[in-house]
VOTORMI-21841 format. One record per residue (C-alpha): x, y, z; residue number from 0. Coordinates in nm, 4 decimals. Example, Ala and Ser with C-alpha at 12.3 -4.5 7.8 and 13.67 -1.06 7.14 Angstrom:
2
- 1.2300;-0.4500;0.7800;0
- 1.3670;-0.1060;0.7140;1
//
This chain:
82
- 11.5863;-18.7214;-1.8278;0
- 11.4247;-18.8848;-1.5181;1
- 11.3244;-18.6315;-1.2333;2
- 11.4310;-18.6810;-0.8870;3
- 11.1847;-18.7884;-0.6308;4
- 11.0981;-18.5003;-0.4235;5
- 11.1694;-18.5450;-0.0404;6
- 10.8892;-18.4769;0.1646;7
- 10.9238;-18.1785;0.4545;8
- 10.8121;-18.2416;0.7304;9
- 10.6121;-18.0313;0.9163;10
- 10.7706;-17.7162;1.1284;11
- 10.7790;-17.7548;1.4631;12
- 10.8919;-17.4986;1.7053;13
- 11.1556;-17.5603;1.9488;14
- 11.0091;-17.6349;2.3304;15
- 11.0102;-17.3549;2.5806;16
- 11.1446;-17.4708;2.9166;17
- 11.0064;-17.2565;3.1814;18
- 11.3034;-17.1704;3.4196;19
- 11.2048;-17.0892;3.7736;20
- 11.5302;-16.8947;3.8914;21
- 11.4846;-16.9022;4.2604;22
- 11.8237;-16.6846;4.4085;23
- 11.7094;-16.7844;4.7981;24
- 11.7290;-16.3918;4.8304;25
- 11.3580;-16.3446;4.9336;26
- 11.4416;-16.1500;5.2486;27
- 11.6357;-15.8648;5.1074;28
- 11.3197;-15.6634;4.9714;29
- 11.1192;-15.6627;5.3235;30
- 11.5043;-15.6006;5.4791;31
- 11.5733;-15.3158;5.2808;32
- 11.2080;-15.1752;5.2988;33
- 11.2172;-15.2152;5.7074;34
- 11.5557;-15.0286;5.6765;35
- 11.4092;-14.8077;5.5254;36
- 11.0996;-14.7319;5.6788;37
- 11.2619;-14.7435;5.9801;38
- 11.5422;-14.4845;5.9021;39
- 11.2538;-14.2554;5.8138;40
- 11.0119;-14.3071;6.1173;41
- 11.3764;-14.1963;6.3115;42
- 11.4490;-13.9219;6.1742;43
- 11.0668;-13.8136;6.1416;44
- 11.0382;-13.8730;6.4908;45
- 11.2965;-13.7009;6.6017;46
- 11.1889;-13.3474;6.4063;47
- 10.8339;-13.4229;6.5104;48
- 10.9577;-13.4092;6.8976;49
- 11.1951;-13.1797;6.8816;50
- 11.4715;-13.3770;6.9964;51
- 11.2900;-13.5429;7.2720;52
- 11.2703;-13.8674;7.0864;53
- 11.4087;-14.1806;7.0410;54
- 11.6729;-14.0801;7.2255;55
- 11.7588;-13.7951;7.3722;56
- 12.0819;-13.7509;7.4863;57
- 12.2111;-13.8390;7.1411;58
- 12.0870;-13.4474;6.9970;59
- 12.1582;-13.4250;6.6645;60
- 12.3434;-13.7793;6.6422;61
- 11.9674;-13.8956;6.6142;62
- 12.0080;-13.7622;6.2347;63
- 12.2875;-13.9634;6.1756;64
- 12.1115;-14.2609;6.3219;65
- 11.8376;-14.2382;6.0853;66
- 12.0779;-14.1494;5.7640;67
- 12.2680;-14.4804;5.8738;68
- 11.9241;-14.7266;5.8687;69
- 11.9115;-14.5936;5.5384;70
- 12.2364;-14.6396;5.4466;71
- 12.1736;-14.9615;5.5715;72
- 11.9240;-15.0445;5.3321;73
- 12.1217;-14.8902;5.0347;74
- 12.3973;-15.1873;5.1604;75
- 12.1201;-15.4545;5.1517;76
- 12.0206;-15.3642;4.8545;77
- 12.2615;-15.4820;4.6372;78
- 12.2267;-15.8361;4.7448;79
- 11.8688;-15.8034;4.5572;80
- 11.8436;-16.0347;4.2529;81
//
């Protein structure tokens, strides 16, 4: 009985990598949130620091919520980061 030719293989090759670049356009929301922040913080450190004369007075203890609410701030901003 005749053998069959044998087909030749060719050689492996692996499969390309395309590099993605995902750009989202979202390259303001980490130094947003970190000024938020940072900023939230310097309030609220402030206003222990001074003992309520600082940043603003008249507010009293509303100065705390001030801060708590540049954080919050932040926290909101935060979830547009990508």
């Amino acid at each position: 009985m005749p053998k069959s030719r044998l087909r030749k293989k060719s050689d492996y090759t692996p499969p390309t990598t395309a590099t993605v670049k995902i750009s989202s356009g979202r390259s303001w929301v980490a130094p947003l949130m970190l000024a938020l922040f940072l900023i939230g913080l310097v309030w609220i450190v402030t206003y222990y620091v001074t003992s309520g004369q600082w940043p603003v007075q008249s507010w009293g203890n509303w100065n705390i919520l001030a801060g708590f609410g540049f954080i919050a701030a932040g926290f909101g901003v935060s979830t547009q980061w990508k």
